[in-house]
N, C-alpha and C positions, 0 to 999 in steps of 0.2 A: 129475564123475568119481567113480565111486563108491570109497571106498576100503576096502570089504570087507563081508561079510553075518558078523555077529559075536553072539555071546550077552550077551547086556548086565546088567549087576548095576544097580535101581534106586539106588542112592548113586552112580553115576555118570553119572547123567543130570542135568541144567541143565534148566529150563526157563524160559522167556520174563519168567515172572513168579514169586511167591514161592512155594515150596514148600508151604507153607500152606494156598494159595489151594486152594480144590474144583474143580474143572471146572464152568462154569454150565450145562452139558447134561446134569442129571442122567438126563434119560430115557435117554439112549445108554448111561451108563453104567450104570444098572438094567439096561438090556436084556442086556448081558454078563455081569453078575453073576447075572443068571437063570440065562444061558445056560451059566455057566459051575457053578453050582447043581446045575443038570441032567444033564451030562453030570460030574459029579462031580471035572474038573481043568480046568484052565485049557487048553483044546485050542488054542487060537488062537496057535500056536509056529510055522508054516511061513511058508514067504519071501509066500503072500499074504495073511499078515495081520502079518504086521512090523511094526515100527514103523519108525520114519526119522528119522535124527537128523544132523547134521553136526558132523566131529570137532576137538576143539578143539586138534588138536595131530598134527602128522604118526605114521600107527601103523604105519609099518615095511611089510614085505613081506603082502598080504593072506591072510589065514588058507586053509590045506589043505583045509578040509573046511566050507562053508557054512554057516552059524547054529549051527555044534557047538563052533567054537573062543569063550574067552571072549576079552571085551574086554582087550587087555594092562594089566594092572595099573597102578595112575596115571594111567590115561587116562581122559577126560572127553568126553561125547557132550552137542550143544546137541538137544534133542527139538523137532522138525518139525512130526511126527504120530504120534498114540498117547494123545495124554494121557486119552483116555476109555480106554484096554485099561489104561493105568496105575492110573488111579483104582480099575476095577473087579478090580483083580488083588490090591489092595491092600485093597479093602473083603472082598474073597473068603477071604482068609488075613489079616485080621489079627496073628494071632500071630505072624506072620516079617513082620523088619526087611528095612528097604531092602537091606541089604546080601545076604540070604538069597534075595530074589528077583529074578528075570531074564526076561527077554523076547529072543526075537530081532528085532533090529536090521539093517536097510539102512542100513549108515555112507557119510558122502558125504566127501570130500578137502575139510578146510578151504578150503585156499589157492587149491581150480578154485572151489567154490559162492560162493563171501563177494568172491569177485572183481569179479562181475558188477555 
C-alpha cells in the first residue's frame, strides 16, 4: 500500500548498506550524470523516474499535491530503488549536503510492505 508520492531530503533516506559505500554500477551512474550534464538540472523529478523507498514509521494522512509536498520532518524512508539517481545527483552537485538535496519518492506503508 503506498503511503504517499512525497519530496524526499537525501539525509533521510536509509539504505541497505553503508552510506559510504559507492554504488558498483558506475556505468548507470555515469550515464545520469551525463545526462544530467546536458540538460543542465537534474530533470529526472516526475512520478516516472522516482525513486521508491519504504517508510520507516507511520506518515499521517497522504500529501495534497504529489511529489511537491516534502517528507514530514523526522521521518525516515528505507531506499528500494534509486541509488544510482542518488549517487549521480550527488556526484552532479557536489556542493550541497544531503540535507539540501531531494528527489521525488514513491513511499510504501511500513506495516502492509515488511508484512509479507
Amino acid at each position: 500500500k503506498i503511503a504517499g508520492y512525497y519530496q524526499v531530503r537525501f539525509d533521510q533516506i536509509d539504505t541497505q548498506y553503508d552510506q559510504a559505500r559507492e554504488v558498483s554500477d558506475m556505468l548507470g551512474v555515469n550515464n545520469l550524470l551525463a545526462r544530467f550534464q546536458h540538460d543542465g538540472a537534474m530533470f529526472y523529478t516526475g512520478h516516472t523516474h522516482a525513486m521508491v523507498g519504504v517508510a520507516r514509521q507511520d506518515l499521517g494522512p497522504r500529501p495534497l499535491i504529489p511529489f511537491k509536498d516534502p517528507l514530514p520532518a523526522g521521518a525516515r524512508v528505507l531506499l528500494m530503488a534509486g541509488h544510482h539517481r542518488m549517487a549521480a545527483a550527488r556526484r552532479h552537485c557536489p556542493e550541497k549536503s544531503d540535507h539540501e538535496l531531494t528527489w521525488s519518492m514513491k513511499v510504501y506503508d511500513h506495516s502492509k510492505i515488511l508484512s509479507y
